[in-house]
VOLUM-481995 format. One record per residue (C-alpha): residue number from 1; residue in three letters; x, y, z. Coordinates in pm, 1 decimal, padded with zeros to 6 digits. Layout:
! residues N
NUM/ala/X/Y/Z $
...
! end
This chain:
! residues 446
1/unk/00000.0/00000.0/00000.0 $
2/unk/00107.2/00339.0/-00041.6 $
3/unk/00108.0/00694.0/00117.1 $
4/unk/-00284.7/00815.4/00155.1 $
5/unk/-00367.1/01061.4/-00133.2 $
6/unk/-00677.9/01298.0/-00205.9 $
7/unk/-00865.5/01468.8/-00524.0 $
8/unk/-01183.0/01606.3/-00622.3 $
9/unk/-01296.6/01333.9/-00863.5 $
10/unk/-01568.8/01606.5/-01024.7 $
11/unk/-01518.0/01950.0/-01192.3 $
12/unk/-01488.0/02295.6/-00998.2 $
13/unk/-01852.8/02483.0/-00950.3 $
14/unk/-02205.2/02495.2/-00844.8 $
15/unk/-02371.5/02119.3/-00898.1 $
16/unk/-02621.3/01912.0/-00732.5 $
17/unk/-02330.4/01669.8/-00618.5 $
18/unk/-01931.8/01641.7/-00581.4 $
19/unk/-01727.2/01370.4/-00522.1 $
20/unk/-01397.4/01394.7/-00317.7 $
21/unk/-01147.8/01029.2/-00357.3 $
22/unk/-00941.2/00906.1/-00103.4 $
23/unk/-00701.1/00627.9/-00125.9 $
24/unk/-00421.8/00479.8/00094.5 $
25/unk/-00252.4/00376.9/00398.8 $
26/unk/-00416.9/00525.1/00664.6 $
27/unk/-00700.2/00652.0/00497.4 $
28/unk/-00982.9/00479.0/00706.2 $
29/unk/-00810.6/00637.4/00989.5 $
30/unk/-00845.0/00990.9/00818.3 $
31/unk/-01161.2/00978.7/00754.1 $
32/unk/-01257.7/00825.1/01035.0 $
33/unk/-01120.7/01132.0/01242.5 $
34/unk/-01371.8/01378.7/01083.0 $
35/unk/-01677.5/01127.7/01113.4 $
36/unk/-01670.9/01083.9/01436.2 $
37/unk/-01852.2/00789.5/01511.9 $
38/unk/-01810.2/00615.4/01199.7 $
39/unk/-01720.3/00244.6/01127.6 $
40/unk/-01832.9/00211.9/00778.6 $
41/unk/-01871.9/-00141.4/00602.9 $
42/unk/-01733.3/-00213.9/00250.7 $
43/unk/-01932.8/-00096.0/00023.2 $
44/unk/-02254.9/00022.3/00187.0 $
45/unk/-02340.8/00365.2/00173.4 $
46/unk/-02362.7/00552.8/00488.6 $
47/unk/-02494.7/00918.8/00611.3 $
48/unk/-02274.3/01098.5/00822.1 $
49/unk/-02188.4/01453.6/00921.0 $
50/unk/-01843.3/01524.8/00867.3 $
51/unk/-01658.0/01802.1/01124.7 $
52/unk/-01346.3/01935.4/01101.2 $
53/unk/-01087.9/01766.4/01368.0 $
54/unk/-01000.4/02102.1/01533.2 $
55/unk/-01314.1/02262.4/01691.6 $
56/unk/-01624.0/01973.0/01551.0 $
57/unk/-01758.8/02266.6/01351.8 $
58/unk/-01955.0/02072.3/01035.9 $
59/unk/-01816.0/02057.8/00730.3 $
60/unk/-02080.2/01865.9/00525.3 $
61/unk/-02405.1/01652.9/00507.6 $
62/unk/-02236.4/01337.7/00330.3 $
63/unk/-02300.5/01029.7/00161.4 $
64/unk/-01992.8/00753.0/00231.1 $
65/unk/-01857.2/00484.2/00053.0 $
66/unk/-01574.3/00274.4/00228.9 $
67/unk/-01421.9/00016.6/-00052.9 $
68/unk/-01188.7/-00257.7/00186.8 $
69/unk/-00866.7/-00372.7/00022.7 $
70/unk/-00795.6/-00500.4/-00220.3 $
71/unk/-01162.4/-00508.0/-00340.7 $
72/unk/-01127.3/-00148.1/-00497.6 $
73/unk/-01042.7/00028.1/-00787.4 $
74/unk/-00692.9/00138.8/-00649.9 $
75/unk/-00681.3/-00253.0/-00464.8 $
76/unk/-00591.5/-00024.1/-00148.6 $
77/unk/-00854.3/00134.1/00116.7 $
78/unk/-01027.6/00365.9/-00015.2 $
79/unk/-01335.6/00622.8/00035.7 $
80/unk/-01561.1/00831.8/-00202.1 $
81/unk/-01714.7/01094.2/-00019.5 $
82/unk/-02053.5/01200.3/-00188.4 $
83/unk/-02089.7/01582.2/-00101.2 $
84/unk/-02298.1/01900.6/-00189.5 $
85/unk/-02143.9/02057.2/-00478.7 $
86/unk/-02018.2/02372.9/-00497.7 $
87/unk/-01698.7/02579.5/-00476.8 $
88/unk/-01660.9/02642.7/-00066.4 $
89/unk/-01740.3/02301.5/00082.1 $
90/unk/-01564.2/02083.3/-00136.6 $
91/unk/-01263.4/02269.3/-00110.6 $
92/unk/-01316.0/02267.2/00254.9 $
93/unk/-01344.0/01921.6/00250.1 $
94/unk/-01042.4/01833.9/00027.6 $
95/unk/-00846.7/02128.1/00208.5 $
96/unk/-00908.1/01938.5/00605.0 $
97/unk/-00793.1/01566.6/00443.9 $
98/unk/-00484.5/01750.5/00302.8 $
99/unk/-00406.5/01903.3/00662.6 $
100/unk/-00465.6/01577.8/00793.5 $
101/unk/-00237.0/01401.8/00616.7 $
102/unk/-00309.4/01285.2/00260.9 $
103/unk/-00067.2/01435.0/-00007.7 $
104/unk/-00318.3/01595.1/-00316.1 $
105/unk/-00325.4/01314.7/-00612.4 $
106/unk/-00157.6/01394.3/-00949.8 $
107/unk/-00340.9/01329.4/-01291.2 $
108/unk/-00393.3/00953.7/-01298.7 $
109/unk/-00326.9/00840.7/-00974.9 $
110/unk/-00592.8/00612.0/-00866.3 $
111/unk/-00563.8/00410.4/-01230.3 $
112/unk/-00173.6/00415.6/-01158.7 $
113/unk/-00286.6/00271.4/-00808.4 $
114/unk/-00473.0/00047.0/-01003.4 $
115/unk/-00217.8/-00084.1/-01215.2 $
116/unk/00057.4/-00154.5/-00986.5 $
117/unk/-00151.1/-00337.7/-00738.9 $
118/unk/-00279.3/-00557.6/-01043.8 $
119/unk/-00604.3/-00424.9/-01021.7 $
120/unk/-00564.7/-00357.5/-01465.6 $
121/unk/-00303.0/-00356.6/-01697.0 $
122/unk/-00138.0/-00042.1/-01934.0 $
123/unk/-00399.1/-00138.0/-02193.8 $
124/unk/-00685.2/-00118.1/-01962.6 $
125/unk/-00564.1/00162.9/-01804.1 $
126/unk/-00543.4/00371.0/-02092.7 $
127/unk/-00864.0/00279.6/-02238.2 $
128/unk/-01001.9/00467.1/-01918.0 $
129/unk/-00890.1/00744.2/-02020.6 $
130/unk/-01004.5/00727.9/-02361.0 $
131/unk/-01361.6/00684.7/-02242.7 $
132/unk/-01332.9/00990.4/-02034.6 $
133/unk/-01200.3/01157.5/-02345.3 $
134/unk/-01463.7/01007.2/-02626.8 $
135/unk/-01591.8/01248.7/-02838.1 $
136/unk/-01819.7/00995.9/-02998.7 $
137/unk/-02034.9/00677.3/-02866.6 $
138/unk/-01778.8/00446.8/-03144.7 $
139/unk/-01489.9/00511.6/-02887.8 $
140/unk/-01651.8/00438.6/-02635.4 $
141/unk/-01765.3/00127.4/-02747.1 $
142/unk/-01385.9/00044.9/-02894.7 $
143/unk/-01246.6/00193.3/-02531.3 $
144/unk/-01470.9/-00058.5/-02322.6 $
145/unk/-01362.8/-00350.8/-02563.9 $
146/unk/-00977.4/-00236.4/-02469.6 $
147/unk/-01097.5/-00212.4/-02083.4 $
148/unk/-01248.8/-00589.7/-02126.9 $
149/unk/-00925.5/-00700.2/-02201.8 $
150/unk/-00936.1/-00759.7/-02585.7 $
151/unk/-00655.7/-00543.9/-02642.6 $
152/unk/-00443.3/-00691.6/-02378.1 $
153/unk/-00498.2/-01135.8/-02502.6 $
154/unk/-00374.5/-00957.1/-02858.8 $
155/unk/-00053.1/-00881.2/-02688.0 $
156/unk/-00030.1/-01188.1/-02461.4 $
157/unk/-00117.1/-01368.4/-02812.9 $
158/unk/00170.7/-01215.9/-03012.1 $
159/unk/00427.1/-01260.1/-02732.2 $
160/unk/00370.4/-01624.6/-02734.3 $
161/unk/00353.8/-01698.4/-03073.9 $
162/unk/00681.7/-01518.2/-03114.7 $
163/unk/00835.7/-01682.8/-02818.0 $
164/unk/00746.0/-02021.4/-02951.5 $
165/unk/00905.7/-01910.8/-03245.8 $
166/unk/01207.3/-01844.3/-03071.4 $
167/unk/01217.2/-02179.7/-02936.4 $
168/unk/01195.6/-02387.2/-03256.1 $
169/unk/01464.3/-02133.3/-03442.0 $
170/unk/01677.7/-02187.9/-03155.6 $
171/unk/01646.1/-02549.0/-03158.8 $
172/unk/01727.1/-02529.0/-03508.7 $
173/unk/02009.8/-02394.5/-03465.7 $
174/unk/02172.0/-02562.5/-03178.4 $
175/unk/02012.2/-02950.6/-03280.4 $
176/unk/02051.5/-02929.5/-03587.8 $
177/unk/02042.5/-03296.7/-03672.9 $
178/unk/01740.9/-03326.7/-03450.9 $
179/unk/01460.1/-03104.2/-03563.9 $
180/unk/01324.6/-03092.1/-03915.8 $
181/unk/01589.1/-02878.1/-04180.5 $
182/unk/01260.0/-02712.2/-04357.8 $
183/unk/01214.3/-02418.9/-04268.1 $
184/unk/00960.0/-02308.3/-04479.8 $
185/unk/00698.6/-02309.9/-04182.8 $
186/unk/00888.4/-02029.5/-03978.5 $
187/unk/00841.2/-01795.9/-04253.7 $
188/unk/00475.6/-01907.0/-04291.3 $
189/unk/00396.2/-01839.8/-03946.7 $
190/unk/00618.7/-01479.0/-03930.0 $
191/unk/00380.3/-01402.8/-04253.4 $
192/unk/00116.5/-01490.9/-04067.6 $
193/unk/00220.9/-01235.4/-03748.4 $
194/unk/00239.1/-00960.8/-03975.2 $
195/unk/-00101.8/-01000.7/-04128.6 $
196/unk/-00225.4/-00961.6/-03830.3 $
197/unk/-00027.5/-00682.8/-03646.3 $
198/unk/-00138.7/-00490.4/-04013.9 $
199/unk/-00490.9/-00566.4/-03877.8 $
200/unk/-00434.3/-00414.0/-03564.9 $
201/unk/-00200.1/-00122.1/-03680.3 $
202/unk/-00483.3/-00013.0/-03978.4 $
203/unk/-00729.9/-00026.8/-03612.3 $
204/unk/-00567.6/00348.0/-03525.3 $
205/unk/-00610.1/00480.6/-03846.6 $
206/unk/-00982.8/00404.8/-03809.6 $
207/unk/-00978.2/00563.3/-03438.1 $
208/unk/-00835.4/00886.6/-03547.7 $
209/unk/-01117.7/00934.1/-03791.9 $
210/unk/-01388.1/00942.4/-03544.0 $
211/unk/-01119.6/01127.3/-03272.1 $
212/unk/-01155.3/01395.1/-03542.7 $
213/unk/-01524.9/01372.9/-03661.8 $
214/unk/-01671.5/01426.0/-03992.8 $
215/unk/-01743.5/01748.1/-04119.8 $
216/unk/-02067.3/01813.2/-04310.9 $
217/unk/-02080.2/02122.9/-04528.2 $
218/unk/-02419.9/02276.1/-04662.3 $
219/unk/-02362.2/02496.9/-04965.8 $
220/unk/-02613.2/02651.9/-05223.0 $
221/unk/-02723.2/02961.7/-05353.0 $
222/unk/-02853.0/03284.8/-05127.5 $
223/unk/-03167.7/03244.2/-04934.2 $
224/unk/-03227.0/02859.9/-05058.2 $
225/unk/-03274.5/02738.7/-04674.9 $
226/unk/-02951.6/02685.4/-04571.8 $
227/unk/-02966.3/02816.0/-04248.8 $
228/unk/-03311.0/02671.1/-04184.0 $
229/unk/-03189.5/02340.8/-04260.2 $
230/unk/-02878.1/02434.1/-04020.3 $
231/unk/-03108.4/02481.7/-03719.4 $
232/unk/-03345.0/02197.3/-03828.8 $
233/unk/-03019.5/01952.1/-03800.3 $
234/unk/-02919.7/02072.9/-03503.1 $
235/unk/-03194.6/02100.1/-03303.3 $
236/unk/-03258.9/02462.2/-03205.1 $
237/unk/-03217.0/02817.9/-03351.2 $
238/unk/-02855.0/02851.9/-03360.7 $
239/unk/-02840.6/03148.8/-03692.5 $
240/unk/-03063.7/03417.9/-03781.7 $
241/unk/-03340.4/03322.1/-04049.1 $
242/unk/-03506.3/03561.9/-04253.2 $
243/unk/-03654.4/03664.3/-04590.6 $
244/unk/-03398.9/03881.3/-04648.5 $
245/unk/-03066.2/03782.0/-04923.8 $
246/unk/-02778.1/03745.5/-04769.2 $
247/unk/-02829.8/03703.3/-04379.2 $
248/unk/-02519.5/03448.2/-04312.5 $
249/unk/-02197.6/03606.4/-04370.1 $
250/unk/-01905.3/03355.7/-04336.1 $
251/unk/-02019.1/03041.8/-04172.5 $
252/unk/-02129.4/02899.7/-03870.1 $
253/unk/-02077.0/02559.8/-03720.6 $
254/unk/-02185.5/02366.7/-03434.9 $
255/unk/-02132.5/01978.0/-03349.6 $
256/unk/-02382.2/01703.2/-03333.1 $
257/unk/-02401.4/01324.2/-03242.0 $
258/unk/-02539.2/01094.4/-03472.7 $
259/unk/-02538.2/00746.2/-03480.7 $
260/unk/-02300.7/00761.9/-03202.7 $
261/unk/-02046.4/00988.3/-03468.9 $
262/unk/-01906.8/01316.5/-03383.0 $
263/unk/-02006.8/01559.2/-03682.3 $
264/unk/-01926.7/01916.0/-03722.3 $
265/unk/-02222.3/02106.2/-03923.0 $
266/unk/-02109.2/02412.5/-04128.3 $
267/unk/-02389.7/02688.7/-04241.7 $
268/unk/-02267.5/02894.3/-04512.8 $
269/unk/-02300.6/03215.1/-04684.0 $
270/unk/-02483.3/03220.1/-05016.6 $
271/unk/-02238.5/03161.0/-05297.7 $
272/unk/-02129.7/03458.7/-05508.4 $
273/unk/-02057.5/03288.3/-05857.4 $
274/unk/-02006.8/03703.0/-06026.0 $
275/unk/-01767.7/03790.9/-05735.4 $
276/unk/-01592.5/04115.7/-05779.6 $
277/unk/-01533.7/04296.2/-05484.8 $
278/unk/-01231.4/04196.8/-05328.9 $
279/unk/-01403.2/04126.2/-05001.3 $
280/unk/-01638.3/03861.0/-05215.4 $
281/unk/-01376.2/03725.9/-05377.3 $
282/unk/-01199.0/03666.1/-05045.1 $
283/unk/-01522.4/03499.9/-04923.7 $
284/unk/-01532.5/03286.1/-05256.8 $
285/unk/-01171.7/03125.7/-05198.1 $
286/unk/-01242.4/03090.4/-04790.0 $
287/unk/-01574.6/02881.7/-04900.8 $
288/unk/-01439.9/02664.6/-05154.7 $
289/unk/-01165.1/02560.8/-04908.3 $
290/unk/-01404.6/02512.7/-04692.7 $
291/unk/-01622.4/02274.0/-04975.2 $
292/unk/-01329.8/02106.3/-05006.4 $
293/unk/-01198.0/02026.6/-04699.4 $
294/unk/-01540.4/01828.3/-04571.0 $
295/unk/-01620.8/01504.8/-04524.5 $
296/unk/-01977.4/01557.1/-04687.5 $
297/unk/-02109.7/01841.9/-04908.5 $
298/unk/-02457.3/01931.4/-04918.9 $
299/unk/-02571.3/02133.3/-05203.8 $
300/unk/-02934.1/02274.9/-05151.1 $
301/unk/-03190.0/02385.9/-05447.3 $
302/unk/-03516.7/02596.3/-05368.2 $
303/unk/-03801.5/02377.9/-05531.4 $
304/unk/-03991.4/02720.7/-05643.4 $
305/unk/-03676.6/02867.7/-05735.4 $
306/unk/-03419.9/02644.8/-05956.1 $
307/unk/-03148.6/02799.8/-06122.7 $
308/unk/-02905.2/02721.8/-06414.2 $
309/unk/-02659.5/02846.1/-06174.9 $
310/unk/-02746.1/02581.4/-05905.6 $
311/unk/-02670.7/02302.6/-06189.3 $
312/unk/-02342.5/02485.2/-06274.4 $
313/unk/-02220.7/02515.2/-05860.1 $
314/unk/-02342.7/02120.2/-05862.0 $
315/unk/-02116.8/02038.7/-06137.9 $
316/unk/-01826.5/02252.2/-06040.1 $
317/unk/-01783.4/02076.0/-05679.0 $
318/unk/-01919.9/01756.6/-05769.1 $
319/unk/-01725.9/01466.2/-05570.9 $
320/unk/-01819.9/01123.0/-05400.2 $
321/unk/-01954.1/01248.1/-05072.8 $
322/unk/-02188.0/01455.2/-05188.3 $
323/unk/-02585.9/01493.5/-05142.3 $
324/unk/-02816.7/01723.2/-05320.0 $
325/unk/-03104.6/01865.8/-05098.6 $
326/unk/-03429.2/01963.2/-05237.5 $
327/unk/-03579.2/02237.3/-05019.9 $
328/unk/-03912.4/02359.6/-04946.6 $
329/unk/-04083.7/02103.4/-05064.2 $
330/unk/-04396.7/02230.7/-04847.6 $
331/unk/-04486.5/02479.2/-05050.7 $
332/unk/-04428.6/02278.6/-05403.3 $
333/unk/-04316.3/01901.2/-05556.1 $
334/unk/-03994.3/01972.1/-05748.7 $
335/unk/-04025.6/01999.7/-06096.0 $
336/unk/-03958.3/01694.7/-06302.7 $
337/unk/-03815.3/01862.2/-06579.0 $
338/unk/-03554.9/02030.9/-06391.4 $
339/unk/-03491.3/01696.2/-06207.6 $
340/unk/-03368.3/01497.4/-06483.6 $
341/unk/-03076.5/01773.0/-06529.7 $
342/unk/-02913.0/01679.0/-06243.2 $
343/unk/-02662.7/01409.2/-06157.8 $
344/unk/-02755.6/01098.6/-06196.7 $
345/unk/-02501.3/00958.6/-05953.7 $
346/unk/-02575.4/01205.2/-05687.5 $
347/unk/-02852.5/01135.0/-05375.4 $
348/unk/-03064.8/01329.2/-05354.2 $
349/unk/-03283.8/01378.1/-05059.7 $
350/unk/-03618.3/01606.2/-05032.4 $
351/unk/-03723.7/01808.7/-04723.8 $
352/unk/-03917.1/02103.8/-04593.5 $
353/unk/-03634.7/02248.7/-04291.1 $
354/unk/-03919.7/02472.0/-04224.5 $
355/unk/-04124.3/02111.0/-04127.7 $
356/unk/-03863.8/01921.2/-04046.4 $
357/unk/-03970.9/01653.0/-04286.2 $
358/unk/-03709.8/01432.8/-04442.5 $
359/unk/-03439.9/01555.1/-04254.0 $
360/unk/-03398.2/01171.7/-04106.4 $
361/unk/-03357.9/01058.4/-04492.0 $
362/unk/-03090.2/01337.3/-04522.0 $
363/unk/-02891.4/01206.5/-04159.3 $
364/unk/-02948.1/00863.8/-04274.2 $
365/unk/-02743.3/00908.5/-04614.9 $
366/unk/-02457.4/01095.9/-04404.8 $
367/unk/-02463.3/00829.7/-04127.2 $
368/unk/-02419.4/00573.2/-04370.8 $
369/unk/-02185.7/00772.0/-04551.1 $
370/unk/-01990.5/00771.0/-04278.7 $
371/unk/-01994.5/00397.8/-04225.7 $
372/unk/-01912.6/00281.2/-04552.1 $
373/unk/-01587.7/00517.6/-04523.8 $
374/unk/-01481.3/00352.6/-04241.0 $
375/unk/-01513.7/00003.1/-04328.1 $
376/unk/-01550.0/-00290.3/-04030.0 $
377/unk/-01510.4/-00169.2/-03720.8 $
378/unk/-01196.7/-00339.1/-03530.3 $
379/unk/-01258.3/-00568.0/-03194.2 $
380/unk/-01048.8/-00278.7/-02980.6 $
381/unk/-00880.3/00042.9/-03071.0 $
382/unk/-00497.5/00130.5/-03071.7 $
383/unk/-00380.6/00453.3/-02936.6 $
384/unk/-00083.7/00635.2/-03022.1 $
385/unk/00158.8/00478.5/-02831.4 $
386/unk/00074.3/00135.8/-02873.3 $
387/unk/00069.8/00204.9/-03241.0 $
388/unk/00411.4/00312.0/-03236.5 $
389/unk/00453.5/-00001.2/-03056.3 $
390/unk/00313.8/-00211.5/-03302.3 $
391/unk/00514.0/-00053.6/-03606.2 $
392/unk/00816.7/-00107.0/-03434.4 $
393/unk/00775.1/-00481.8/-03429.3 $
394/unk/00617.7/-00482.1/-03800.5 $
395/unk/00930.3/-00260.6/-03905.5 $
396/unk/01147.3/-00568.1/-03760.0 $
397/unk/00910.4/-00861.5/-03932.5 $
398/unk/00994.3/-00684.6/-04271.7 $
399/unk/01348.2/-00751.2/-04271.9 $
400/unk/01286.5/-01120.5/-04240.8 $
401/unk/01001.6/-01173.1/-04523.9 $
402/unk/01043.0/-01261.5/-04855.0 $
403/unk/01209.8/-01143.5/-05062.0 $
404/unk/01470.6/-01100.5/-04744.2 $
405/unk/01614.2/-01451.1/-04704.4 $
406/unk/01829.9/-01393.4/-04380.5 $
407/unk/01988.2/-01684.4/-04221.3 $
408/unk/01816.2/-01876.3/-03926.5 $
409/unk/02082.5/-01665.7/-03666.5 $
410/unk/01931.2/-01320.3/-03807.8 $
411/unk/01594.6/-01448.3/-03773.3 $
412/unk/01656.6/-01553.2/-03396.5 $
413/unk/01843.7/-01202.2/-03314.2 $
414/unk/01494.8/-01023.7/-03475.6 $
415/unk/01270.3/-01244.9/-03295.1 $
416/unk/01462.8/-01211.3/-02954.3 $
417/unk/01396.8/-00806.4/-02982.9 $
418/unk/01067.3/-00868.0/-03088.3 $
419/unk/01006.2/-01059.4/-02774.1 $
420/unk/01191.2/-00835.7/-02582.1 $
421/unk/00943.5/-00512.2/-02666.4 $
422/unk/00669.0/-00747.0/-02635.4 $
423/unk/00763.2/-00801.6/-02262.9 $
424/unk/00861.3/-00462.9/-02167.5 $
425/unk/00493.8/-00357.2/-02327.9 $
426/unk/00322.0/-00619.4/-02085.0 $
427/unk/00501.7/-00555.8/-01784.1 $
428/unk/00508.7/-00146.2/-01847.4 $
429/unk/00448.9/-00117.2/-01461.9 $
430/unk/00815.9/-00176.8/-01388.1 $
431/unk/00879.1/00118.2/-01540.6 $
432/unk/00830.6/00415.3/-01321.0 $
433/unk/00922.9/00696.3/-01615.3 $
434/unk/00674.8/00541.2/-01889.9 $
435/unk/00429.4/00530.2/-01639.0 $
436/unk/00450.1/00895.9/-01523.9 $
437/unk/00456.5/00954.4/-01914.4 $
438/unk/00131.3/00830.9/-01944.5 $
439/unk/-00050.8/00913.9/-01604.6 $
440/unk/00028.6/01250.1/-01700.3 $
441/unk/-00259.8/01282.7/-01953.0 $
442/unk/-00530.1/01146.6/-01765.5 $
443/unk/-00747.2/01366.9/-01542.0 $
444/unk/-00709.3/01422.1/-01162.3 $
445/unk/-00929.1/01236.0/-00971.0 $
446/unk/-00893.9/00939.0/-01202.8 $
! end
C-alpha cells in the first residue's frame, strides 16, 4: 500500500453533487477522524456529518462509501465521499484531508494505483482514459472492448507466438540434426504475425477518424434554406433566419451526435458565382476551401426557385460524398423537368427544414456515408503509443520476409527483440518513467 492521497474526482462549480477520492494507507483512519462515530462497512453507503478535527464545527451533510482492500479500484482502502457541490465546501473538505495528512493526487493516480496493485493492466488503463475523453459513442464502445481485455490477449497472443518461435529457431540452430531442416513453416507463421499486427495497426487509423469527426458542409445559392436546414439539423435556432438575401456572412458551425459519430455542421453564406469585390472574392476562396476540406457536401436547391446556376455550382464541386437537398418542398413538388438535369449519380434527398420533414432521410445518407468510409469496425482500438509499438515490431518482421532470405541466426536475433518489446509492453508497470509519461494525460481524480 502506499502513502494516503486525495482529489476532487468532479469538476470545480455549483452542482447538485461532488465527489472527493481518497485512497491509501491510513485513509480509514483519516476519515474516520472527521466522522466521528463512523465504522463504515465495505461498500454500503452511509450518512454521516463530517466536522473538522479542530473545533467539531460541520463541514458537510455526506453520503460515504468505504471500498476494503484489495476489493477497490486502487486494490488499497479507499473512500468516495458524496458531497454538496459547490466551490466552498468541497474545497473545505479536500483542504481538512490535506491538513490531515493525505498528499493531493496527481493526474492519474488512482488508475496508476490500479495498475501496480494488479487491479488492470497499461492497456486497460489507458482505455479509461479514452472513455473519459470520447468524443463519440464508437470510442466508447472500442475503449470498453480495450478495458475488457481484448486489447491486452492480442498482446499476450503475439508474445507467445513469437516466443514459440524463438524456441523452434533456436532449436534449429543448436540440434541441428534433430529437428526438421525445412524451414519453410517459420516464414509461414512470421507471414502470418504480420497479417495480423497490419490488422491491428490499420485499427488506429480508423480511431483517429472518429477522434476527429466528420465534417458536413451545406452549400447553395442565397436564401435557398440553408440556415433553416442548419437549425433543423441541429436542433434549435442557432443562426438568424429571414426573408432577407444574404443574412449568413461567413459560416457557422456547431457539433452534433449521430449514430453515435461526432459531426461538425457548417452553415454557409450564399455563394457569389459574379464575385468582384475583393471582399467577395476573399469569401469565394475561404468557401471553396471550406467545400473542399469536408467530409460531406450538401448542395441545396429551392423547389420554387431552380437555377441554371445551381446546376453549374453542382457540377463545379461535384465529388463522391456529396448529397443534393431539395428544399421547401412544403410549398411545391420539385419539378420533373428540372430533375432529370441533375446528376444521376448524386442522392438526392427532399425536405421542408421549415417542417422538419425528411431531414432523417438526409442524416441517414450521411450516417451511412460515414460507415461505408470507415469500413469494419476493429474488436479494440490502438492509441498512439501502442501504435508506435506495433510498427516497431512490423518494421522488424519486414526484414525477415520474402524477398529477405536472412539466415536462421538473423531471424533468432529479430525475434529475440521482438520478444523483448513485447515483454517490456506487458510488464510497463516496472517502469516508473513510462508510467509517469502516461498518467500525465489522464485527469485528476482518475
Amino acid at each position: 500500500m502506499l502513502d494516503p492521497v486525495v482529489a476532487i474526482a468532479t469538476s470545480p462549480g455549483e452542482s447538485a453533487l461532488a465527489v472527493i477520492r481518497v485512497t491509501g494507507d491510513d485513509c480509514l483512519q483519516i476519515v474516520q477522524q472527521i466522522a466521528p462515530g463512523c465504522s463504515p462497512s465495505p461498500r454500503k453507503a452511509m450518512h454521516v456529518l463530517l466536522k473538522s478535527p479542530k473545533d467539531s464545527s460541520p463541514l458537510d451533510d455526506v453520503i460515504l462509501l468505504y471500498y476494503k482492500a484489495p476489493s477497490s479500484y486502487t486494490g488499497e482502502d479507499m473512500f468516495e465521499i458524496f458531497c454538496h457541490g459547490g466551490i466552498v465546501t468541497v474545497q473545505s473538505i479536500y483542504e481538512t484531508l490535506v491538513g490531515m495528512g493525505c498528499r493531493p493526487a496527481p493526474p492519474g493516480e488512482f488508475t496508476k494505483r490500479a495498475l501496480l496493485n494488479g487491479k488492470m493492466d497499461i492497456f486497460q488503463a489507458e482505455s479509461i482514459e479514452q472513455i473519459v475523453r470520447a468524443r463519440s459513442q464508437k470510442e466508447v464502445e472500442l475503449s470498453l472492448q480495450t478495458l475488457e481485455g481484448k486489447l491486452s490477449r492480442t498482446f499476450h497472443q503475439l508474445h507467445h507466438r513469437f516466443a514459440d518461435l524463438q524456441v523452434e529457431i533456436e532449436a534449429k540452430i543448436s540440434f541441428p540434426d534433430d529437428v526438421p531442416s525445412d524451414d519453410s513453416s517459420i516464414f509461414i507463421e512470421l507471414k502470418k504475425c504480420s497479417q495480423e499486427l497490419q490488422k491491428h495497426i490499420q485499427s488506429f487509423s480508423y480511431l483517429k477518424k472518429i477522434q476527429s469527426g466528420f465534417s458536413l458542409t451545406l452549400m447553395g445559392r442565397t436564401n435557398v434554406g440553408k440556415s433553416t436546414l442548419f437549425n433543423a439539423l441541429i436542433g434549435y435556432d442557432r443562426t438568424l433566419v429571414s426573408p432577407y438575401p444574404s443574412t449568413t456572412h461567413d459560416y457557422v458551425s456547431e457539433e452534433v451526435i449521430w449514430d453515435g459519430f461526432s459531426i461538425h455542421i457548417y452553415d454557409t453564406a450564399g455563394y457569389i458565382s459574379d464575385a468582384v469585390h475583393p471582399l467577395d472574392i476573399i469569401f469565394n476562396d475561404r468557401m471553396t476551401s471550406l467545400f473542399h476540406s469536408s467530409f460531406q457536401l450538401v448542395y441545396i436547391i429551392d423547389t420554387v426557385d431552380f437555377q441554371n446556376e445551381d446546376l453549374a455550382l453542382i457540377n463545379q464541386y461535384k465529388r463522391s460524398n456529396m448529397i443534393i437537398v431539395v428544399n421547401k418542398t412544403d410549398i411545391s413538388s420539385p419539378d420533373p423537368s428540372w430533375m432529370q438535369k441533375l446528376p444521376p449519380d448524386i442522392p438526392i434527398v427532399e425536405v421542408s427544414a421549415k417542417n422538419k420533414t425528411g431531414i432523417d432521410h438526409l442524416i441517414h445518407h450521411v450516417t451511412t456515408d460515414i460507415r461505408n468510409s470507415l469500413g469494419p469496425s476493429p474488436d479494440h482500438y490502438v492509441n498512439e503509443r501502442q501504435h508506435t509499438v506495433l510498427i516497431r515490431i512490423q518494421q522488424i518482421l519486414q526484414r525477415l520476409l520474402p524477398p529477405s532470405k536472412p539466415f536462421l541466426d538473423q531471424v533468432a536475433e529479430d525475434l529475440n527483440e521482438i520478444v523483448y518489446i513485447l515483454k517490456e509492453e506487458l510488464n510497463v508497470s516496472h517502469s516508473r518513467k513510462m508510467l509517469d509519461d502516461i498518467f500525465s494525460h489522464f485527469c485528476i481524480g482518475k
